[in-house]
C-alpha positions as a Markdown table, in Angstrom:
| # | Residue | x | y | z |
|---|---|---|---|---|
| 1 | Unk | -11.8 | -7.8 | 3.5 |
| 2 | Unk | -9.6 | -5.3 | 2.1 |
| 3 | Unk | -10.6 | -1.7 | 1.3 |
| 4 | Unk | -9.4 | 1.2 | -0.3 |
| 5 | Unk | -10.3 | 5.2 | 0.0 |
| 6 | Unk | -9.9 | 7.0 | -2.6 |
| 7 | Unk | -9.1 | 10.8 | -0.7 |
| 8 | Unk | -8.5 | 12.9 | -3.8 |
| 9 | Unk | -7.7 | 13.1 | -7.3 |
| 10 | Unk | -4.9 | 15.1 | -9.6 |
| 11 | Unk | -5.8 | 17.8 | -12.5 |
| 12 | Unk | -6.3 | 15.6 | -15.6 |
| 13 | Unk | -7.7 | 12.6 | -13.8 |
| 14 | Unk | -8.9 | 9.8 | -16.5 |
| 15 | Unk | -12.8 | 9.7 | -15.2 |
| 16 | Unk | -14.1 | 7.2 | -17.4 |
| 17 | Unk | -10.8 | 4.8 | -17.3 |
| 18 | Unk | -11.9 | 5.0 | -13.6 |
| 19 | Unk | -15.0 | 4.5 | -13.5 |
| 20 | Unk | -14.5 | 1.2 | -15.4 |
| 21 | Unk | -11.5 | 0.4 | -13.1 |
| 22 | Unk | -14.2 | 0.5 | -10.1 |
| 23 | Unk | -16.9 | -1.6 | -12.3 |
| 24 | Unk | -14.3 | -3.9 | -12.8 |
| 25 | Unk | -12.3 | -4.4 | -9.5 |
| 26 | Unk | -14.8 | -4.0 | -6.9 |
| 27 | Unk | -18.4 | -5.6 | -6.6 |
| 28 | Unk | -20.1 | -1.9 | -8.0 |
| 29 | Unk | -22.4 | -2.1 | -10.9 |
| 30 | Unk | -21.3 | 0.4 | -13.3 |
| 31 | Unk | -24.3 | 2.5 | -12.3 |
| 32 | Unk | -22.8 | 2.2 | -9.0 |
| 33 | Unk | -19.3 | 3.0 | -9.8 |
| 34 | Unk | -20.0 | 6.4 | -11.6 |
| 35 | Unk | -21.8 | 7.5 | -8.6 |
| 36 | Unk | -18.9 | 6.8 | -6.7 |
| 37 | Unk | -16.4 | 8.5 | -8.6 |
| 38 | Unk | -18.6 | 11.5 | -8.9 |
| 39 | Unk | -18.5 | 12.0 | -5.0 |
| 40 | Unk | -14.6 | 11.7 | -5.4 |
| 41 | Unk | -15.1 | 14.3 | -7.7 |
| 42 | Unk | -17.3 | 16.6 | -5.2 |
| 43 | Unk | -15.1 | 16.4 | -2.5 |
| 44 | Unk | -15.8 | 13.3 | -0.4 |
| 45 | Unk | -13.4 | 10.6 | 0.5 |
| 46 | Unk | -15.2 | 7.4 | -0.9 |
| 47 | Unk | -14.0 | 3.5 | 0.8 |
| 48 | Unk | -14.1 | 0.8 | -2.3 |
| 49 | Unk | -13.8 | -3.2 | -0.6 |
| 50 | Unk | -12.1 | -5.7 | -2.4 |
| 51 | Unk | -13.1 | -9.2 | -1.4 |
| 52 | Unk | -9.6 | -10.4 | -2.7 |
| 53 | Unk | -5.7 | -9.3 | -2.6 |
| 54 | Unk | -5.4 | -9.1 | -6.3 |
| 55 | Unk | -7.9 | -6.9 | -7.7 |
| 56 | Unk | -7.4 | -4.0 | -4.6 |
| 57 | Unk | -3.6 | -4.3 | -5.6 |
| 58 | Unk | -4.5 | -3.6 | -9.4 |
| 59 | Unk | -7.0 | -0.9 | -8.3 |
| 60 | Unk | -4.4 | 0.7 | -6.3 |
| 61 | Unk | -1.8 | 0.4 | -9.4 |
| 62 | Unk | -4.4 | 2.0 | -12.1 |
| 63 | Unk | -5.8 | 4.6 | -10.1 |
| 64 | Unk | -2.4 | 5.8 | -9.3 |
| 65 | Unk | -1.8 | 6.0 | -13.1 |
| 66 | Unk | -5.1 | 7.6 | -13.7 |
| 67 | Unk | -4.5 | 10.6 | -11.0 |
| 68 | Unk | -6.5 | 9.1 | -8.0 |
| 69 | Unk | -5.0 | 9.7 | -4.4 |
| 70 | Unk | -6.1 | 6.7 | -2.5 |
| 71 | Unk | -5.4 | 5.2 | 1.0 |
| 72 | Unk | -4.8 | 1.3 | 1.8 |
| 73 | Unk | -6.3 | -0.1 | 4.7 |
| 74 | Unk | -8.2 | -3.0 | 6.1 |
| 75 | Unk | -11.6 | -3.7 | 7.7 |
| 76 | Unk | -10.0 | -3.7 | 11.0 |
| 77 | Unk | -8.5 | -0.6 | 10.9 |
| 78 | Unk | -12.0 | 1.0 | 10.9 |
């Protein structure tokens, strides 16, 4: 399983636009998703998994756009 870590965001970060990029992407509820983002948003690093190539690619692509600094890794790198 792929994951991603999102490590820190930019000034002007699009919260909502991620929050639904997380709902949509990964397996988060969007209850779960905005919690996520809001520890982003206090200061913690916060690991997404992606149970296919695809949607970590595209979650990688739009959080870039939206002001998110993320790392790529896999399960095994843990």
């Amino acid at each position: 399983m792929n994951c991603v870590t999102m490590v820190g965001w930019s000034k002007g970060l699009k919260v909502v636009s991620l929050i639904e990029a997380v709902n949509r992407l990964s397996s988060l509820s969007l209850i779960q998703a905005k919690a996520e983002v809001e520890r982003l948003l206090g200061g913690e690093p916060v690991t997404l998994l992606f149970e296919v190539e695809s949607s970590k690619t595209e979650f990688l692509r739009i959080a870039t756009i939206l002001g998110v600094v993320c790392r790529e890794h896999d399960m095994s790198d843990e």
